[in-house]
N, C-alpha and C positions, 0 to 999 in steps of 0.2 A: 371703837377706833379700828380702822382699817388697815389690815397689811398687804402690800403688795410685795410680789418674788418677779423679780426683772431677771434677766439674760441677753447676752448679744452686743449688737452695737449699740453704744452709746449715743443713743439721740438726745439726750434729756440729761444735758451738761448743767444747766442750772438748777436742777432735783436731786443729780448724783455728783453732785459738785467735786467730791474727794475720790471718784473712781475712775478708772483708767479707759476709754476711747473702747476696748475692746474687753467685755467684763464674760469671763467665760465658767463663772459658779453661779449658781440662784443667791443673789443680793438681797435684803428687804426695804423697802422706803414707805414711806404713809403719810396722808396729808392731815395736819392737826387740827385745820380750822374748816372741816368739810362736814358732814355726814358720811355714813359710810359710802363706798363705791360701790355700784351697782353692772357696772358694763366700762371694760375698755377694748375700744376699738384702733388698733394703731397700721398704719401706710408707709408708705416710701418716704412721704415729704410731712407728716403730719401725723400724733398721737392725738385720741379726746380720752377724757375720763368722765365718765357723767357716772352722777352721788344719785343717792334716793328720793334726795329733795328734789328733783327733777332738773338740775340744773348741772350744764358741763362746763369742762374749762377744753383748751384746746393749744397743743404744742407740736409747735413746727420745729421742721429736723435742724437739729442745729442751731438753736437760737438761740442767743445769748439775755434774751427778757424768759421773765417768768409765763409761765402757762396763762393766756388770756380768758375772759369770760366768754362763753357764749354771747352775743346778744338775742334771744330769742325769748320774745315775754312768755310763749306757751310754757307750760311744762314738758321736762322733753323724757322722754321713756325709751328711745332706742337711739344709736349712733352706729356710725357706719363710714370707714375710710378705705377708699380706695388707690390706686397709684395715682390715680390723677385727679380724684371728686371725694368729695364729702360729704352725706347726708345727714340730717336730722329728724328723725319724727318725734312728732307731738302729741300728748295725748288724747288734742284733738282729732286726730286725725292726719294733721296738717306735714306736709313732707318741708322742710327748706336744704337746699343744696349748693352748692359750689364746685367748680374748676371750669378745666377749658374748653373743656365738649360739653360740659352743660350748660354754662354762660359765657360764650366767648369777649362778649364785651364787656365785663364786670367778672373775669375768674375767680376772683379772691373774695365775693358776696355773695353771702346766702339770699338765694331766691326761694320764693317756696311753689315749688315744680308741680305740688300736684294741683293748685288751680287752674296752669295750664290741661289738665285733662279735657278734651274735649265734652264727654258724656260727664254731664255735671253731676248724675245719679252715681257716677263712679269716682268721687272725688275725696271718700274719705278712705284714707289707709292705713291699714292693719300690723304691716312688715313691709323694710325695707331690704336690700342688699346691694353691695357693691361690686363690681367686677375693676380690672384696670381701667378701662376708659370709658365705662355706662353704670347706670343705676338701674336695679330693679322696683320694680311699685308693686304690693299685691294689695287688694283693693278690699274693702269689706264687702263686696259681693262675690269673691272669689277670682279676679281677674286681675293676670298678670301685667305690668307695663314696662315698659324701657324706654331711658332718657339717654343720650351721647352717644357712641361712637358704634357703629355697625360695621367696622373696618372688617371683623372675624366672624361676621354673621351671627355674633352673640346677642342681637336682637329678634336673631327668628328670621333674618330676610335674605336674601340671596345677594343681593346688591349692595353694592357699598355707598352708604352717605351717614350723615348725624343730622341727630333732630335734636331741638332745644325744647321742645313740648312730649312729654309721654307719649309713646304710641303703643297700643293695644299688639301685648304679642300671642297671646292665650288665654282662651275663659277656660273656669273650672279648674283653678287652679287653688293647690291646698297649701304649698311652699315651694318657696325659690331657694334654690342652691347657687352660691358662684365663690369666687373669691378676690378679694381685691390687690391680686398679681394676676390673673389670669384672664383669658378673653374665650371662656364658655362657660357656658350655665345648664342647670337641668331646673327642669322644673313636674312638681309631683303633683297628681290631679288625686280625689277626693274615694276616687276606687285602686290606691295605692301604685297608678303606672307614670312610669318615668321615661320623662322626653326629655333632649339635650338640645343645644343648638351651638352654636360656636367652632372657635380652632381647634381639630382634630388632628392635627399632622403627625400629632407624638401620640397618639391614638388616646389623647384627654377623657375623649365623653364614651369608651368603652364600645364604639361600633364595631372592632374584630376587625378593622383594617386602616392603613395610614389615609386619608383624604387632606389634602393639601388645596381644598378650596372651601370658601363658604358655605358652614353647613344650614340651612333651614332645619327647621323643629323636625325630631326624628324621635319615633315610640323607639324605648332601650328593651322594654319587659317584654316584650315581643319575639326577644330574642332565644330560643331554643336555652342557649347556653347561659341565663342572664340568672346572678343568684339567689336563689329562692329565699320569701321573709319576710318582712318588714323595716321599711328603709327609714333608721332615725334621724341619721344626719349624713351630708354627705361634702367635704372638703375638699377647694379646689386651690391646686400652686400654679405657678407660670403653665407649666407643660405634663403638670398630672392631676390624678384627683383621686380621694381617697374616699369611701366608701361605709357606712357603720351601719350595718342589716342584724337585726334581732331576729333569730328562727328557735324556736322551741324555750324561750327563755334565757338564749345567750345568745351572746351578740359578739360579729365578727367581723373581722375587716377585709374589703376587698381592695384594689389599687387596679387603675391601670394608667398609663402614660408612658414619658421619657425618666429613664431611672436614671441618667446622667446630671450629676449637681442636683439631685432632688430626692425625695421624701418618698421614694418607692419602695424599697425595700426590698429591690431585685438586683442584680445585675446585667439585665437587658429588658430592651424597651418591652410591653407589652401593651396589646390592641384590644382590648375587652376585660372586662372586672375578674380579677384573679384572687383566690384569697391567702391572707396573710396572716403565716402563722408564728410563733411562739412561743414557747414555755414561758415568759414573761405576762402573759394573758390570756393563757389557757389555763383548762380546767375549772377549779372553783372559783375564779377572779373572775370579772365581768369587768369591759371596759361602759366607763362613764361618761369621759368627753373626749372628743379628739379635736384639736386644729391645725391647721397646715400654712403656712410662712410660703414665701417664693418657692424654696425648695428643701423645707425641713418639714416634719408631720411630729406632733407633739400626741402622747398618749394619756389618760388619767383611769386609774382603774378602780373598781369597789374594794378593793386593798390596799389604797392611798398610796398605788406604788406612781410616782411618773414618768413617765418611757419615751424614749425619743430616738427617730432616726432620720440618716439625712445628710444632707448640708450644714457644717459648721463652721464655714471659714471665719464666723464673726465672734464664734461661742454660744451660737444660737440654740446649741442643744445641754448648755449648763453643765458641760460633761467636764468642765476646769482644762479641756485641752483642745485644739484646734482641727483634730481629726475628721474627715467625715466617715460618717457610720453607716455603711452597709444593712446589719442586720440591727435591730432594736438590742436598745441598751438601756437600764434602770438608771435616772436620775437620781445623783445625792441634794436633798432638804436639809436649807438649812434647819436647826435648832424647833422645830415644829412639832405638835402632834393633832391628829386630825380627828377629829368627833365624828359620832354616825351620819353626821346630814351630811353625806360626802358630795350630795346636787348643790349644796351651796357656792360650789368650787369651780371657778370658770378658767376657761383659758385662753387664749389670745395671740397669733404668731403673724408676725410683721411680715418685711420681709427679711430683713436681718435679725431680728430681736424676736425676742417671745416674755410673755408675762401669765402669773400663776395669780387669781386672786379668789378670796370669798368674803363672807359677808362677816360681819363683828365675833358670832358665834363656833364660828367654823375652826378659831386659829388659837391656839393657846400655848405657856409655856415658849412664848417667842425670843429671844434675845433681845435685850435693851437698847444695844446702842444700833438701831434703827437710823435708818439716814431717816432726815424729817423735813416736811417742808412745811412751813409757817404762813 
């Protein structure tokens, strides 16, 4: 059985039925009649939860019905929501999506985007990601695509329009980074260098200055000052993005953006990848996962500590009070304790909300009276 630890706003009134619009301590809830959970990906307007069995359910903000089924006969192995779109991949390969820059005239139906791909040789896909208004496609031959809205050049082009068919933004591509509040993406080729493209104006994609116009694909590693290592993961909010480079066996955080109402960890904006320190995550601790919400950054460390800084106007940082937080602060867990497989442990941040989950074996020693959903 699975447990999940919520935080934030209340989207999920008919799950958290007896909790308050604004839940600002880690909660637990679980679903009884699922398999266990494997991935939650939750949006502005729309949570999914998808099980092992390969099948998801899907809850819209605020709804007063229970979380709906998928309809997708594939098996589906990844999800992904964005502020405006929602994807699904299948284990076929198979991409299906929705919103308003991806199907203008059917927003609310999953289409499945990647048979639009022109090169039919590049039509089965690997990994998905979402930005606010586009999806990314990376492809099993190593090639990046983008579907919706190029308003912020976050598909690689200079001009502004949307396309309803993938269009080819990068070969040689190993993973896509973005985030689904934000409008730019990087993308990592197979000899570890990092291109960005999108809205820079609060200096997001680390170029070392403010640019207030559409950016096409730009090399980052190029850059003199860019931090040296190995780049695991890297998360993106509205107007910043955060950074998790592994150099010598520890792994460290860089930031650069708008530190105003967000997830920086500074007190003024900055224009290129900075790094970010703490007692909280130094020394013998190694950080494990990070994720980043609109404008909060959530931390998980090989010390099962979880750390959070940011934006909390909603309680999105579980800290039981409505502060926002400057410098990183140690979240309190509920009633838990945590086993060695601490990668079983994922994390998830909305825009207002954040969720803690892992897999059956991860969680023990939990409190009973669980909210439950049947």
């Amino acid at each position: 059985m699975n447990e999940i630890l919520f935080f934030g706003k209340n989207k999920l009134p008919t799950i958290l039925k007896n909790e308050a619009d604004i839940i600002t301590k880690p909660i637990q809830f679980k679903f009884e009649n699922e398999k266990q959970i494997k991935q939650i990906s939750t949006g502005r307007f729309a949570t999914i939860f998808l099980f092992e069995n390969g099948k998801a359910i899907e809850y819209l903000k605020n709804s007063k019905q229970n979380p709906s089924k998928i309809q997708i006969e594939e098996n589906i192995q990844k999800v992904t929501v964005g502020e405006q779109n929602e994807a699904i991949l299948t284990i076929e390969g198979n991409v299906f999506a929705k919103g308003r820059d991806i199907n203008p005239k059917n927003p609310n139906e999953f289409t499945n985007i990647s048979s639009l791909i022109e090169d039919i040789n590049d039509r089965i896909i690997q990994d998905i990601v979402s930005s606010s208004y586009s999806i990314y496609l990376l492809t099993s031959n190593q090639n990046a695509y983008g579907i919706g809205s190029n308003q912020f050049g976050q598909l690689g082009f200079k001009s502004l329009f949307k396309t309803e068919k993938p269009i080819l933004i990068m070969k040689n591509v190993s993973k896509i980074f973005s985030g689904g509040d934000s409008n730019h993406a990087f993308l990592l080729n197979s000899n570890q260098e990092l291109f960005g493209c999108g809205n820079t104006e609060f200096g997001q994609l680390g170029l070392g200055e403010s640019i207030n116009e559409e950016i096409q694909i730009k090399k980052l590693t190029e850059k003199g000052n860019f931090p040296e290592g190995k780049i695991i993961d890297i998360q993106s909010g509205e107007l910043y993005s955060v950074m998790l480079i592994e150099f010598k066996a520890k792994r460290k955080l860089y930031s650069s953006g708008c530190y105003l109402n967000n997830g920086l960890c500074k007190n003024h904006d900055t224009y290129e990848f900075t790094e970010l320190k703490s007692s909280l995550f130094e020394n013998e601790d190694n950080i494990v996962k990070i994720s980043v919400g609109r404008g909060h950054t959530l931390i998980l460390t090989s010390n099962s500590k979880l750390i959070g800084f940011g934006n909390n106007d909603y309680g999105q940082l579980g800290t039981g009070d409505l502060n926002y937080q400057l410098t990183p602060i140690q979240i309190e867990l509920p009633k838990l304790r945590f086993n060695e497989n601490i990668s079983n442990y994922h994390l998830s941040c909305g825009d207002f909300t954040s969720f803690l989950y892992c897999s059956l074996s991860s969680f023990s020693n939990l409190e009973e009276d669980s909210n439950q959903l049947i």
